[in-house]
VEXDREN-2710 file (C-alpha; in Angstrom, 1 decimal):
% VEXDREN-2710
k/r/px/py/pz
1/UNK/170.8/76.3/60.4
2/UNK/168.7/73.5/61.4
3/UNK/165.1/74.0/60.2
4/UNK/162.3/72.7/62.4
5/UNK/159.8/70.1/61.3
6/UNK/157.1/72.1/62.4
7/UNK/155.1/74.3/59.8
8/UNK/155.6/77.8/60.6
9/UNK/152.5/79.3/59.3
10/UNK/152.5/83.2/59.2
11/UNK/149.5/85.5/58.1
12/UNK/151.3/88.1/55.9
13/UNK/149.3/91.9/56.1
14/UNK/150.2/95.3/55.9
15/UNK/153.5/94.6/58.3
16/UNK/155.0/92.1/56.0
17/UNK/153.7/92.4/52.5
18/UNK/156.7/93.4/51.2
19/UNK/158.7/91.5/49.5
20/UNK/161.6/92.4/51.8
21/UNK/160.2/91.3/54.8
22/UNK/159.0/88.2/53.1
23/UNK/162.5/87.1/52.4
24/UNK/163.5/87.6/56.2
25/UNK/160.0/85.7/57.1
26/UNK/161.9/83.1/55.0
27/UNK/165.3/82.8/56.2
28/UNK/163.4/82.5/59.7
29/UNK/161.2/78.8/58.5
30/UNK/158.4/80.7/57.3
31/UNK/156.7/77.2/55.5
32/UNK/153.0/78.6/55.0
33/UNK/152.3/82.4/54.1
34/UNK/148.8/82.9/55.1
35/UNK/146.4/85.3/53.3
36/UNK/142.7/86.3/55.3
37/UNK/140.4/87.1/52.7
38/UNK/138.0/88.7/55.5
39/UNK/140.4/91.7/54.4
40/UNK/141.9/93.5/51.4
41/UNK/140.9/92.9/47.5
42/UNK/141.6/90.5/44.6
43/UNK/144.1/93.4/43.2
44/UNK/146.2/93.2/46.8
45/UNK/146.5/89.8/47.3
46/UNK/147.6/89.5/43.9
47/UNK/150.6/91.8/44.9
48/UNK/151.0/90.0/47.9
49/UNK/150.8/86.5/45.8
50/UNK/153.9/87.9/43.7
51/UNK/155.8/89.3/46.5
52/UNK/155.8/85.6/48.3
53/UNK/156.8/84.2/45.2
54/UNK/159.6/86.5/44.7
55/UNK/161.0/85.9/47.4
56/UNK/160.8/82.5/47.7
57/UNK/162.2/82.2/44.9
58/UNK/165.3/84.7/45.6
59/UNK/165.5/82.6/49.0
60/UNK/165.6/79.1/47.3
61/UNK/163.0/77.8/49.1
62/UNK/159.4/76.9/48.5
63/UNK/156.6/78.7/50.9
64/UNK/153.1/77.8/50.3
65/UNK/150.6/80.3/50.0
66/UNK/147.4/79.6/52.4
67/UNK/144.0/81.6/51.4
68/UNK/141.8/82.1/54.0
69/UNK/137.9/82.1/53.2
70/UNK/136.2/84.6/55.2
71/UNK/132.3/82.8/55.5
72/UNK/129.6/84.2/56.8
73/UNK/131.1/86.5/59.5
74/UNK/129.8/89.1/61.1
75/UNK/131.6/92.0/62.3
76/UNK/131.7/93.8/65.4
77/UNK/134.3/96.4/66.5
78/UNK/137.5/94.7/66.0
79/UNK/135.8/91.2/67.2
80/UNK/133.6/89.0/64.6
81/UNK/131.2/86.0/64.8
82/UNK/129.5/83.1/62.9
83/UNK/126.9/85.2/61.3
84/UNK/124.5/82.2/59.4
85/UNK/121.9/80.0/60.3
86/UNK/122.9/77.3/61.8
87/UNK/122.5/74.9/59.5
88/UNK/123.1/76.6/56.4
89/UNK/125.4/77.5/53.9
90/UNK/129.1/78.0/54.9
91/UNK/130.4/79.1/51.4
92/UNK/128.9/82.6/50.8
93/UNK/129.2/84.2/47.3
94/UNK/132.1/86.1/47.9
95/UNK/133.5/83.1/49.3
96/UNK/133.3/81.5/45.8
97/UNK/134.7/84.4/44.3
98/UNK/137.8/84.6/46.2
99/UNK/138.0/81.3/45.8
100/UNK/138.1/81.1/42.1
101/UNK/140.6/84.0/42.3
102/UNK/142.5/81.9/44.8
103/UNK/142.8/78.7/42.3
104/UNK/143.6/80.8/39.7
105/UNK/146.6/82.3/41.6
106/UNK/147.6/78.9/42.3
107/UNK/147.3/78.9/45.9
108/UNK/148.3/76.0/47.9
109/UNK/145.8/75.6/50.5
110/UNK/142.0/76.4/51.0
111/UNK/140.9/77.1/54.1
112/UNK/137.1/77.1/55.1
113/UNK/135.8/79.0/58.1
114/UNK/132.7/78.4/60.4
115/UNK/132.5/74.4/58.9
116/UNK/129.9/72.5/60.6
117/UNK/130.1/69.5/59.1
118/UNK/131.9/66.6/56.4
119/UNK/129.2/68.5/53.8
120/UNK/130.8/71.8/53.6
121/UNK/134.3/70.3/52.9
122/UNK/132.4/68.3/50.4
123/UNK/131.1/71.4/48.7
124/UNK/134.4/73.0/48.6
125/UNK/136.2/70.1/47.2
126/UNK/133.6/70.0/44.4
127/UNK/134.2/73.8/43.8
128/UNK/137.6/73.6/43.9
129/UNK/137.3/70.6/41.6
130/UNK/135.2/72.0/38.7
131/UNK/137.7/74.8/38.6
132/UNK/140.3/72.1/37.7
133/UNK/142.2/73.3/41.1
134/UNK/143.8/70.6/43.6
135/UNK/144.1/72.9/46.4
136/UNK/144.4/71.1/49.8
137/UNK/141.5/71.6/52.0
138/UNK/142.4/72.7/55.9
139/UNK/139.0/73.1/58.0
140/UNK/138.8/75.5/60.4
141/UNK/137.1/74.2/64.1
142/UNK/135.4/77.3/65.3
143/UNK/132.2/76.3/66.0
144/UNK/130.5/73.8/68.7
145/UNK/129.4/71.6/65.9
146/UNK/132.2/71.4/64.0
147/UNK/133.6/69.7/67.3
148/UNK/131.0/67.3/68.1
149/UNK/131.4/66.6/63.9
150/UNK/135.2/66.8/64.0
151/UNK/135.2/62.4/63.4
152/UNK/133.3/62.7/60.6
153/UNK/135.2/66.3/58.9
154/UNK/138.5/64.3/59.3
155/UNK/137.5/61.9/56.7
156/UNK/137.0/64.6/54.0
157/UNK/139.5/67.0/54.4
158/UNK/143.2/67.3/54.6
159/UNK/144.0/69.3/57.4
160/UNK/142.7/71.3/60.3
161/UNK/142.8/74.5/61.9
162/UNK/142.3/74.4/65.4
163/UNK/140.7/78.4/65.5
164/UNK/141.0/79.2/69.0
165/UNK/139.2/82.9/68.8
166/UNK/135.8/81.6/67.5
167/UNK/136.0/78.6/69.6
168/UNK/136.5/80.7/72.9
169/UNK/133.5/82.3/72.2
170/UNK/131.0/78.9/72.1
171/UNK/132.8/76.9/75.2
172/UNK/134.1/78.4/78.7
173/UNK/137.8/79.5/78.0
174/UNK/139.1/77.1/80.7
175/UNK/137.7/74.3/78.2
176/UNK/139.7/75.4/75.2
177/UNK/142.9/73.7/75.8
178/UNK/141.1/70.3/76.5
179/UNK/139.5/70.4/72.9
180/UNK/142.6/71.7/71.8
181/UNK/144.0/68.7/72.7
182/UNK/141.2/66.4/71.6
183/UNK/141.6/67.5/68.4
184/UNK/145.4/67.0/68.0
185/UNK/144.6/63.9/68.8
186/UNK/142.2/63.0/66.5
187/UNK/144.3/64.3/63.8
188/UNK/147.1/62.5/64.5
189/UNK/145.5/59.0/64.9
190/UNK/143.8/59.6/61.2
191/UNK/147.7/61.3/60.1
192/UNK/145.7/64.7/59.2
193/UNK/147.9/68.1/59.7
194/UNK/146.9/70.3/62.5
195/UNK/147.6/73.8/62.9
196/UNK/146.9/75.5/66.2
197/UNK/146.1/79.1/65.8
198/UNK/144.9/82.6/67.7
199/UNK/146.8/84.9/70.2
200/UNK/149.6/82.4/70.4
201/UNK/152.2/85.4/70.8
202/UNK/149.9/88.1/70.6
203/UNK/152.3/89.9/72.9
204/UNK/154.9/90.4/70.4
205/UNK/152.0/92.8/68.2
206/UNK/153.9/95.4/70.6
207/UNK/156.8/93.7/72.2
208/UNK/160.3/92.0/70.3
209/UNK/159.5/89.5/72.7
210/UNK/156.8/87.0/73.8
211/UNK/155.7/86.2/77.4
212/UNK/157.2/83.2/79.3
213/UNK/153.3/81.8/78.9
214/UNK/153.2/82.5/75.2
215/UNK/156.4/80.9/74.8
216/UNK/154.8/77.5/76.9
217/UNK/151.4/77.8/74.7
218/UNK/153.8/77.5/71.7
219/UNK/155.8/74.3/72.7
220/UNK/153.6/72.3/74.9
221/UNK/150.7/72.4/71.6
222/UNK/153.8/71.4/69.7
223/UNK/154.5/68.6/72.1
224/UNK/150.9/67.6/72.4
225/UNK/151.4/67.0/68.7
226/UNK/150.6/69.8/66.3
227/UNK/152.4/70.2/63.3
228/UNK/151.9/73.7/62.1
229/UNK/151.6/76.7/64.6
230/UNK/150.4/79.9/63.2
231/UNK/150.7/83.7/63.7
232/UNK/147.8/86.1/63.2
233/UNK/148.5/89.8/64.1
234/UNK/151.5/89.2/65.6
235/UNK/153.3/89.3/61.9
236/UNK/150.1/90.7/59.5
237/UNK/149.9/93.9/61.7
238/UNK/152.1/93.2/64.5
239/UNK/155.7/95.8/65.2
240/UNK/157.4/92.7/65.2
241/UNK/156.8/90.4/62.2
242/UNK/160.2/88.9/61.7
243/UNK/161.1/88.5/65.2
244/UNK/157.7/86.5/65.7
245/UNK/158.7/84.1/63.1
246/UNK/162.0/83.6/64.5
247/UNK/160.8/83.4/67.7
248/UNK/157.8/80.6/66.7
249/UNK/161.1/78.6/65.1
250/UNK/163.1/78.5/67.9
251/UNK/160.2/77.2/70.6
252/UNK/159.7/75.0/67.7
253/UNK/163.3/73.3/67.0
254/UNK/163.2/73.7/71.3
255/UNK/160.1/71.8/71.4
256/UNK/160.9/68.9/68.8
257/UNK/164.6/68.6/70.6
258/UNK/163.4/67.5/73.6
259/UNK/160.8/65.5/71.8
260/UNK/163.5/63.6/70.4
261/UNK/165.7/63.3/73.4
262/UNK/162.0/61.5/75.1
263/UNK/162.9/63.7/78.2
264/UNK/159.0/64.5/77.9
265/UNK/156.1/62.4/79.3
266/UNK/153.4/63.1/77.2
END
């Protein structure tokens, strides 16, 4: 089958740790297995690590393996927040930990929560660089000043997640989809990857299938120019792991078909 040019970036939890699962993730696209540190231990993710390898390697095909910093977060309920100052320090001691564990597993991609500006991408190249790790850097825009600073963070790092939770909490929600698009944008005028992320099937959590407006969410950040679109609970805690995967794939290969055929005006 046709596989879609889009990354298909999955967050792989208690629902689809095993390896099992992972190799159905992969015969669905999965490209980028996505691990949140803000959860679980070293010892876990380690499993975790081993499963994806497993059966990526049983499936022939390479997945990269995405670890997610957690930064300094502050929990409340089942919501959390930006929980420094301002101005300070993104990368947090356990931050540094995890990392370290992260570059020892080999992980493929780094990416940095709450960044506020180039500096903190700085800081975590460095890091990753005295570790002897080349781990790419993706930057997670989640905060009002990582927006107004987004010109300057593109220089530095590789990639970018557009984190649509944290961001909803520091602009009006009707907003959201405008700097969402701003920053596709951006990315692809300096050739950076982009990876839109939050809620974008949270439906399927409980359902085997998405809304019609989850589905449209899905293609037109595709269309707008995104190259990876990522799953959060939908397949780390979701009922429905697999079928959000192949679900994400097929709006994807939809998307990029029509893309192609220029029956779009973007």
């Amino acid at each position: 089958m046709m596989e879609s040019k889009t990354k298909i970036v999955a967050t792989i939890g208690p629902s689809s740790q095993s390896k099992d699962v992972i190799v159905e993730l992969i015969s669905h696209h999965l490209d980028i297995a996505r691990l949140n540190f803000s959860w679980d231990n070293h010892e876990g993710h380690k499993k975790v690590i081993k499963n994806i390898r497993e059966a990526s390697k049983e499936s022939g095909k390479k997945v990269e393996i995405m670890q997610d910093l957690s930064g300094p977060r502050e929990q409340s309920g089942s919501s959390h927040h930006f929980g420094g100052k301002e101005n300070g320090e993104v990368i947090t001691e356990k931050d540094k930990d995890d990392l370290y564990f992260g570059i020892e597993q080999g992980v493929d991609y780094v990416a940095l929560s709450f960044v506020g500006s180039d500096k903190d991408i700085v800081e975590l190249r460095n890091l990753i660089k005295e570790k002897g790790g080349n781990q790419r850097i993706i930057a997670k825009i989640e905060r009002k000043v990582a927006f107004e600073n987004i010109d300057e963070i593109l220089e530095v790092t590789d990639g970018v997640m557009v984190a649509r939770g944290d961001l909803g909490n520091e602009y009006p929600l009707e907003e959201i989809p405008f700097i969402q698009h701003k920053i596709i944008e951006k990315c692809n005028a300096k050739g950076k990857m982009v990876i839109v992320a939050t809620q974008m099937m949270l439906g399927m959590v409980e359902s085997p299938v998405p809304t019609r407006a989850e589905v449209s969410d899905v293609a037109y950040a595709i269309i707008d120019g995104a190259n990876g679109v990522m799953l959060s609970e939908e397949s780390a805690t979701g009922k429905h792991p697999i079928e959000a995967v192949a679900m994400m794939e097929k709006i994807a290969l939809a998307s990029e078909k029509h893309l192609m055929k220029k029956d779009i005006a973007i």
